[in-house]
C-alpha positions in Angstrom: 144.6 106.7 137.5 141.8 106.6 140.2 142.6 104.2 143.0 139.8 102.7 144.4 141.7 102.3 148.1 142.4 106.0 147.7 138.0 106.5 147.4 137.6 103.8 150.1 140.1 106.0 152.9 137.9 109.0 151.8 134.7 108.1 152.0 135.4 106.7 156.1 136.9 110.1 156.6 134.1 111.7 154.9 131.9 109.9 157.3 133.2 110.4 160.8 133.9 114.3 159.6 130.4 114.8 158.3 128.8 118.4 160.4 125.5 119.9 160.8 124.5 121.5 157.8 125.8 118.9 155.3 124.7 119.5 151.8 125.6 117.0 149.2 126.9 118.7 145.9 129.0 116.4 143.8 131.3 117.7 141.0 130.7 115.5 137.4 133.8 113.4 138.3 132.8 112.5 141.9 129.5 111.7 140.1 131.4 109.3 138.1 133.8 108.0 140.7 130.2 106.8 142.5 128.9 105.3 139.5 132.7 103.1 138.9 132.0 102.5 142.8 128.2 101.1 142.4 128.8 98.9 139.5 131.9 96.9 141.5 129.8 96.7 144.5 132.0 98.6 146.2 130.5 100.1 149.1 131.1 104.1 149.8 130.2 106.6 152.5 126.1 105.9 153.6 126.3 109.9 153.7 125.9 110.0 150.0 122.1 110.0 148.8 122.1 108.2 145.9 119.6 105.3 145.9 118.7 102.9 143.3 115.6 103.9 141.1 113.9 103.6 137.2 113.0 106.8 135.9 112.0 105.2 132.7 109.3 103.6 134.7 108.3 106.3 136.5 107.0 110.0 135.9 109.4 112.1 138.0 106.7 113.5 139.8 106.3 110.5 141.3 109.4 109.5 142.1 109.7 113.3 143.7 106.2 112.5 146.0 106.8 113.6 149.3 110.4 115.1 149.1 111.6 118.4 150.0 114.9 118.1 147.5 114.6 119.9 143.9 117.4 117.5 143.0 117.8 113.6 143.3 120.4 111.1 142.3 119.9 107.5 141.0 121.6 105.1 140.2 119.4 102.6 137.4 120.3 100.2 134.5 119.2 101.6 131.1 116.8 98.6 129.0 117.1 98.1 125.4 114.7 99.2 123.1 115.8 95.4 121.2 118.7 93.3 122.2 120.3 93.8 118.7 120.9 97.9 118.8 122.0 100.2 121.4 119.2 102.5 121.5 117.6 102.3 125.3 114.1 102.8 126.1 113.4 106.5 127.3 109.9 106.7 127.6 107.5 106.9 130.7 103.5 107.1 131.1 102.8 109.4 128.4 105.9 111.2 128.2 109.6 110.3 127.3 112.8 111.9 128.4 114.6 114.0 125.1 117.8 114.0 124.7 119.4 117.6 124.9 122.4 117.0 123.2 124.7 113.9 122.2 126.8 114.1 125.9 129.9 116.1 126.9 133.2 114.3 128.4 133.6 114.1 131.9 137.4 113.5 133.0 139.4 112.8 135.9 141.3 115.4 138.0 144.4 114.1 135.1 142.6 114.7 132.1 142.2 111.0 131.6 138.6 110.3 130.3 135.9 108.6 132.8 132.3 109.0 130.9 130.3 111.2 129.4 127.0 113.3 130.5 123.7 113.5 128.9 121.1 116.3 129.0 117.7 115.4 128.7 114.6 117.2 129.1 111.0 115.5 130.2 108.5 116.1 127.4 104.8 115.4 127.1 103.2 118.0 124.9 99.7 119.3 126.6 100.6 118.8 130.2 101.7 121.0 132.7 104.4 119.0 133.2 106.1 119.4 130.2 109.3 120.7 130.2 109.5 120.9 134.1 111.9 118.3 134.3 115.4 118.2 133.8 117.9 115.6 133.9 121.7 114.6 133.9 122.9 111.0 132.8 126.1 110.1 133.8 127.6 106.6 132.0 131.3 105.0 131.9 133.0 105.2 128.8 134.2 101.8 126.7 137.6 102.1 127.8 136.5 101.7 131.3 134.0 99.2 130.7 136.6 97.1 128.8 139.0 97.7 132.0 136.4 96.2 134.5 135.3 93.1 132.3 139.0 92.7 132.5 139.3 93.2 136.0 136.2 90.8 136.9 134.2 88.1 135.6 131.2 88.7 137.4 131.0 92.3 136.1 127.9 92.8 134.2 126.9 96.8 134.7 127.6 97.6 131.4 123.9 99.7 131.2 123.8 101.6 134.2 124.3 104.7 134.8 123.6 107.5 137.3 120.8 110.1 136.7 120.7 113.4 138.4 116.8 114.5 137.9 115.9 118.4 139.0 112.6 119.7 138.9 112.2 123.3 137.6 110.8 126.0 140.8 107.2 127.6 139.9 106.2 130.7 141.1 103.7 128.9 143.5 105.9 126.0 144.2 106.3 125.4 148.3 109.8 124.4 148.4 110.9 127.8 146.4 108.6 129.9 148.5 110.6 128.2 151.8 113.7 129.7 150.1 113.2 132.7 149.8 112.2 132.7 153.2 115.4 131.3 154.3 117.2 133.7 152.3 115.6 136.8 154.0 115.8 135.7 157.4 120.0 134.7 156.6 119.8 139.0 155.7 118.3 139.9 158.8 120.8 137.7 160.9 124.1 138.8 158.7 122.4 142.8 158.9 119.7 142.9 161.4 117.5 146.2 161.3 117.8 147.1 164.5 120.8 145.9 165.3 122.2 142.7 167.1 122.4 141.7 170.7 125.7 140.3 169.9 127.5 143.1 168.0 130.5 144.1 170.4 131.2 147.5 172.0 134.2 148.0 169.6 131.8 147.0 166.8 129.5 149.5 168.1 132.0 152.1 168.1 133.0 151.6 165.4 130.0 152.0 163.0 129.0 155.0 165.2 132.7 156.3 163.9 131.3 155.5 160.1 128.2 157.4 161.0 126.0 154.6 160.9 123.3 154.9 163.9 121.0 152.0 162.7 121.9 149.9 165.9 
């Protein structure tokens, strides 16, 4: 069973150990483990990017205004469509968010069953937008919900969830054209074309031996 002490100890040591370079890319269950985290109040390294936001209130171009990322994470609390049912509103500005499928399981490192994970899709039929959006929802299963109304009064996060939103790279899209960039210049440090201040003499020698002049 997940230990929340366990998370706690990891998440200082993620913090102290945190390098240059850092790139957050969270498996489905560490997704999940954050989302059981958030809805106890349980506070977690500050090194994880996952803020609180509605994307059923807001187109995700908005939400992505200003930011370099292709992917964000939020953490939001789905609203009924009526009090009654357990259908949740999924529409925004003139567009809704489409469910892909009916959600796959996500489970702990023991096989034990934490949530499930919902693809949806951003449609608005006519705009340029459409399509362009993808998203992931990630919600606690019953059983777990049922364990932390057990385990606290005060618990009331029975509706959120945690939504990983990625926006599809045009041709002409900035951020993609940066990549490649980054990519190419990565080949030319790895392989440079005319070779690298820093190879050593036995390196040197060495691809001389192979026949390889391109120094």
């Amino acid at each position: 069973m997940f230990t929340i002490s366990d998370e706690k100890t990891s998440c200082s040591k993620n913090s102290a150990q945190k390098a240059d370079g850092f790139r957050f890319h969270p498996t489905d269950g560490e997704l999940m483990k954050y989302l059981l985290l958030h809805v106890l109040g349980i506070p977690y390294s500050n090194f994880v990017p996952i803020k609180y936001e509605d994307p059923y209130s807001k187109e995700p171009w908005v939400i992505f205004n200003g930011k370099k990322e292709k992917t964000l994470y939020f953490f939001t609390e789905l609203k009924k469509k009526k009090s009654e049912n357990t259908r949740y509103v999924r529409s925004v500005g003139k567009g809704s968010w489409k469910s892909q499928d009916k959600g796959k399981k996500v489970c702990s490192e023991r096989g034990s069953l934490l949530g499930y994970k919902r693809s949806l899709r951003y449609q608005n039929s006519g705009s340029p937008q459409d399509g362009q959006w993808l998203m992931k929802e990630y919600s606690l299963c019953e059983t777990v919900k049922s364990y932390l109304r057990q385990r606290s009064r005060s618990y009331n996060k029975d509706n959120y969830v945690l939504c990983r939103i990625k926006r599809k790279a045009a041709k002409d899209d900035p951020i993609a054209q940066k990549e490649t960039i980054e990519v190419e210049e990565l080949d030319e440090i790895i392989d440079p074309p005319h070779g690298s201040p820093y190879l050593s003499n036995d390196a040197t020698k060495l691809r001389l031996a192979n026949g390889n002049y391109n120094l």
